[in-house]
C-alpha positions in Angstrom: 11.6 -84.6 105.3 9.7 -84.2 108.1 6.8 -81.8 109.4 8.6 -79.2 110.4 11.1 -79.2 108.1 8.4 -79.0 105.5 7.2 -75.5 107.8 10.8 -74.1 107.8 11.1 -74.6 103.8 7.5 -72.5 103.5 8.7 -69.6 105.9 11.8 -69.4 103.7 10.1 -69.6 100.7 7.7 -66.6 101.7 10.4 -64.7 101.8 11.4 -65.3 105.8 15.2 -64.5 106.8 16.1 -67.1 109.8 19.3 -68.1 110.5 19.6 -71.0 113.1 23.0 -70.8 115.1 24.6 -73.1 117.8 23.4 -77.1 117.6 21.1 -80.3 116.7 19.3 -79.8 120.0 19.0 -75.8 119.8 17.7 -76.8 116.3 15.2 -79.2 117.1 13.5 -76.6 119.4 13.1 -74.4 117.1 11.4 -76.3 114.5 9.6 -78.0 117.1 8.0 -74.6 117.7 7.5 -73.4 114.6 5.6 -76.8 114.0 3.4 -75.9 117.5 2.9 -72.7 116.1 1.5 -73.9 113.0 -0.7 -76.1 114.1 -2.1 -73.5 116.4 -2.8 -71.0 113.5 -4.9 -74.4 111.5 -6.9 -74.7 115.1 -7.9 -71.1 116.0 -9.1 -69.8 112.5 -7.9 -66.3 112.5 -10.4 -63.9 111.0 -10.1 -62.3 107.4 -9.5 -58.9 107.0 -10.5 -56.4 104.6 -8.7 -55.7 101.5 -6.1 -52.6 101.8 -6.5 -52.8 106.1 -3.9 -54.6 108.5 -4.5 -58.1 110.1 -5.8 -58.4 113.4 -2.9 -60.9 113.9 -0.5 -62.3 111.3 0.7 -65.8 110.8 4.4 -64.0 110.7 3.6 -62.5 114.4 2.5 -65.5 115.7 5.0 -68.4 114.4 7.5 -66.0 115.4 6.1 -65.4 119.0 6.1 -68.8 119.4 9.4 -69.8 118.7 11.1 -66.7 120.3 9.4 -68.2 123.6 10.8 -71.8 123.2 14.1 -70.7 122.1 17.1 -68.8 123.5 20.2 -68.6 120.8 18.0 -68.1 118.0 19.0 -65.5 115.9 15.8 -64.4 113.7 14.4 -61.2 112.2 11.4 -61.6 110.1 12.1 -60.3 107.4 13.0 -56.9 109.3 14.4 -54.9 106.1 17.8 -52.6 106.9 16.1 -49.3 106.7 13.4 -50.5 109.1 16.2 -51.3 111.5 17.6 -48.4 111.4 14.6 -46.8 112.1 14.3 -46.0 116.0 11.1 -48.4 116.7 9.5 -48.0 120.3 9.0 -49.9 123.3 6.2 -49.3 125.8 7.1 -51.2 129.4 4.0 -52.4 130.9 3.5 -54.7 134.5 0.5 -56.2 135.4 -1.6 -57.7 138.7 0.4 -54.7 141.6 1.2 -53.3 143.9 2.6 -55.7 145.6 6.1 -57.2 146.6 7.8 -56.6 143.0 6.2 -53.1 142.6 9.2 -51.5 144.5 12.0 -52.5 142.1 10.2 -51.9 139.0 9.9 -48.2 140.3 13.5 -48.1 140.8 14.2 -49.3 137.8 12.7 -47.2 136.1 13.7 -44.1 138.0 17.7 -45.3 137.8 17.4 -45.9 134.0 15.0 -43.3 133.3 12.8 -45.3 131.2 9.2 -44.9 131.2 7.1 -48.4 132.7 3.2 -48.2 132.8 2.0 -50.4 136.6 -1.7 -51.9 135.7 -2.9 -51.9 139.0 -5.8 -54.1 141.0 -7.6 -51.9 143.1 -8.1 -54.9 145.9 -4.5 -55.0 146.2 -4.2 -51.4 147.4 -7.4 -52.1 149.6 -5.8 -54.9 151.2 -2.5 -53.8 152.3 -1.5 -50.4 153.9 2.5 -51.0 152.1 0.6 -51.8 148.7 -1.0 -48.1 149.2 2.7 -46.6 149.8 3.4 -48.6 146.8 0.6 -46.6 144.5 1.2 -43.4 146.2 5.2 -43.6 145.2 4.0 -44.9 141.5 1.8 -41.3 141.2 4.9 -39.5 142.6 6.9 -40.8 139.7 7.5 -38.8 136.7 8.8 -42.3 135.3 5.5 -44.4 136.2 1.9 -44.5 134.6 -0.6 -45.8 136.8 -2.8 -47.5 134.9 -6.6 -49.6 135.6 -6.7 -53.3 136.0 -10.2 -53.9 137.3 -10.9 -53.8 141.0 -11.6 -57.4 141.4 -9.4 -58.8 138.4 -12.5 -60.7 137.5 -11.9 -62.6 140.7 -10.5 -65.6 137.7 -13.3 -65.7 136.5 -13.1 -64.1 133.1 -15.9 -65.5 130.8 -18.3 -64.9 133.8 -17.3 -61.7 134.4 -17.3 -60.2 130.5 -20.6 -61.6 130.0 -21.8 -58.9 132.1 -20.9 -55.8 130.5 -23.0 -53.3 133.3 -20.9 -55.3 136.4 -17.1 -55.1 134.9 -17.9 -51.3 134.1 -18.7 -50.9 137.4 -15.4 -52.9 138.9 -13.5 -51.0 136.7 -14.9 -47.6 137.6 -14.4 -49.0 141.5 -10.7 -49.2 140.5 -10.6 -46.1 139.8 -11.5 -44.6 143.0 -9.4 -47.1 144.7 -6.2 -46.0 142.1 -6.5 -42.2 142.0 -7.7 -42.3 138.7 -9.4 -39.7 137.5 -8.5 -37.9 134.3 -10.2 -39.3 131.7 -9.0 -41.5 129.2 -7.7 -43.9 132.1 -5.4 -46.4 130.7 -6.4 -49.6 131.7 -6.4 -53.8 131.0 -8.4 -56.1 131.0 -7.7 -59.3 133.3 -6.7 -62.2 131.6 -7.9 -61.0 127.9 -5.2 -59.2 125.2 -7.8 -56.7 124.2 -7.2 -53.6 122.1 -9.9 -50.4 122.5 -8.0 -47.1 121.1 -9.3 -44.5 119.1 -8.8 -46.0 115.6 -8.0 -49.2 117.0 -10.5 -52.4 117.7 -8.7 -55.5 118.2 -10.1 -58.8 120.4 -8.1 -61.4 121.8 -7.6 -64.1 119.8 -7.0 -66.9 122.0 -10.7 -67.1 122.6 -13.5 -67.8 120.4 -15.2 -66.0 117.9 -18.4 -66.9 119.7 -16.9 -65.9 123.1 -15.5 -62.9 121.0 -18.8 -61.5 120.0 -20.3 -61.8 123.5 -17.6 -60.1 125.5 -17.3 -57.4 122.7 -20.0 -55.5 124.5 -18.3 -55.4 127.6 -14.9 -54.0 125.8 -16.7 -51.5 123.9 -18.3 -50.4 126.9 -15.4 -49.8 129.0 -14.3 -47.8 126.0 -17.4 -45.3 126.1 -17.1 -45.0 129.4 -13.5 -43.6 128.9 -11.1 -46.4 129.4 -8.3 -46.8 126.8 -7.6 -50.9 127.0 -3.9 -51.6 126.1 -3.3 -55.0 125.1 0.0 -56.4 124.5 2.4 -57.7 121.6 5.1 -59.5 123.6 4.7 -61.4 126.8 7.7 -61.9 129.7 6.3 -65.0 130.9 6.8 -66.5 134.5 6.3 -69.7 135.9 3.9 -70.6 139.4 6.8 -69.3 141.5 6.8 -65.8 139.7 10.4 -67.1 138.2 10.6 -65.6 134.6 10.7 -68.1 131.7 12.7 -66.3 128.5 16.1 -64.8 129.4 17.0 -61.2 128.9 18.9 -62.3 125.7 15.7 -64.0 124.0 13.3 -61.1 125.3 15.6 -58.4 123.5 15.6 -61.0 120.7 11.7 -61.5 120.0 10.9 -57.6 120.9 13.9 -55.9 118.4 12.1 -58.8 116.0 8.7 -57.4 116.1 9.6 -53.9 116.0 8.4 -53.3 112.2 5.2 -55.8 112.6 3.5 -55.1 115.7 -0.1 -53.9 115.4 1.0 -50.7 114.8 4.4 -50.3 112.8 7.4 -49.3 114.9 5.9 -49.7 118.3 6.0 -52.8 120.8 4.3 -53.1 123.6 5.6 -55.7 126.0 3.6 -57.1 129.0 5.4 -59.1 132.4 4.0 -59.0 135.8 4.9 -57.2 138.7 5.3 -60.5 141.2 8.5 -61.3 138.7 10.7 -58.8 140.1 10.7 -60.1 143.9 14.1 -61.4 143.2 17.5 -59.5 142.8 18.7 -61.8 139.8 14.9 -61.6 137.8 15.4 -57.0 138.5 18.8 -57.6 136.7 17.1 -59.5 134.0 14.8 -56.4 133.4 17.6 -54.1 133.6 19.9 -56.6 130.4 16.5 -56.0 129.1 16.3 -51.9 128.9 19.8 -51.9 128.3 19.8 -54.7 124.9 16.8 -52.5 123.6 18.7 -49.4 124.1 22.1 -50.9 122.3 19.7 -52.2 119.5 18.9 -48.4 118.7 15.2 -48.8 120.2 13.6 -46.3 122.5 11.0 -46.5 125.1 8.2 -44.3 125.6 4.8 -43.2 128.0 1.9 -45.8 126.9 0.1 -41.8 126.0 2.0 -41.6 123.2 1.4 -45.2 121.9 
């Protein structure tokens, strides 16, 4: 037997429902990623939590994250019990790094399907471009569209730099703001490049970085919090290559988000993250729409990110 056989035979004997369908090749893919997966939970220690509270992140969310990504035909549901399916779970659309040339048909998208999508904007882009400033004007005319804050500067890539400095990102942030039209407090907003939770009730790092790294940029995150910033982080990520091409199909999205609908970091709600330079193609829009309209057969709903 090999490694990740042996991984499969634990999942199923924690109780795990997967059913693998189609070939040898499908098959190896999977297990492949459930193996990766694995060995990613043994290398990034994942805090303890407290008796009686939720994880920060469970092994479940993660192993199953992982091999939705890899895998297309892979029918799985966690463990997602009948009554929990028939439960209407919610979605919460949310694009990242506009405006800018995919901005457009995300806004029609969501005004022909009437579904609520939340644009984190970077105040540089609207700086930059007189179109990307139509772009943020027709967001805020939207009843469909929340505009929410990315950062002025988007850390300029430098992240670790940038949230060792709590006083400087507070202030690119707040720079944002101006820029976006922002100015009813709590301003939605994300963090470049970090999944990072700040909600009333809610306190949740990324962790794909350190727990040294953790504790120093935990100043910076609860600062932009006092200062009246709600940071939404993410439980489900479109992915997209260098080109802006998305990775997963439509088919494997609907998949891994109707999959985490009873397990995300708060029961019944997903929030899903893609980027808006992935719709500057006709094909990847369409992909979006088999997306909304999967969700929507599934029995899910989507809502405002203020009602998360």
């Amino acid at each position: 037997m090999d490694d990740a056989e042996v991984v499969l035979k634990k999942l199923v004997s924690a109780g795990w429902r997967v059913r693998l369908i189609d070939d040898a090749p499908q098959t190896s893919r999977f297990l492949e990623s459930i193996l990766l997966a694995e060995v990613l939970l043994q290398r990034h220690a994942l805090p303890t939590r407290a008796k009686g509270t939720r994880p920060m992140i469970t092994r479940r969310w993660m192993i199953g994250a992982a091999a939705g990504t890899v895998v297309g035909g892979v029918a799985f549901n966690f463990g997602l019990k009948p009554e929990d399916a028939q439960r209407a779970s919610t979605v919460f659309l949310t694009s990242d790094d506009g405006p800018e040339a995919g901005t457009a048909a995300i806004i029609d998208i969501a005004e022909r399907h009437q579904v609520p999508i939340a644009l984190f904007m970077i105040g540089m882009n609207v700086a930059a471009d007189r179109e990307n400033r139509a772009l943020l004007e027709r967001a805020h005319e939207s009843e469909w569209i929340t505009v929410g804050n990315h950062s002025y500067s988007h850390c300029l890539m430098q992240y670790a730099t940038s949230y060792h400095e709590a006083k400087s990102i507070v202030s690119d942030f707040e720079r944002a703001n101006v820029e976006l039209g922002l100015t009813s407090s709590p301003i939605p907003a994300r963090t470049p490049g970090r999944n990072v939770w700040r909600l009333p009730g809610m306190h949740i790092d990324d962790p794909g970085i350190s727990r040294s790294e953790m504790r120093i940029e935990d100043t910076a995150d609860d600062e932009l919090f006092a200062a009246g910033f709600y940071l939404y982080g993410w439980d489900v990520e479109w992915l997209h290559d260098s080109r802006g091409i998305p990775v997963q199909a439509s088919s494997t999205m609907v998949n891994q988000i109707a999959g985490l609908a009873s397990s995300g970091r708060r029961p019944g709600k997903v929030v899903m993250l893609m980027h808006d330079i992935m719709m500057r193609t006709a094909n990847a829009a369409g992909e979006l729409v088999q997306i909304i309209e999967g969700l929507r057969d599934r029995g899910l709903k989507f809502a405002r990110l203020s009602d998360y």
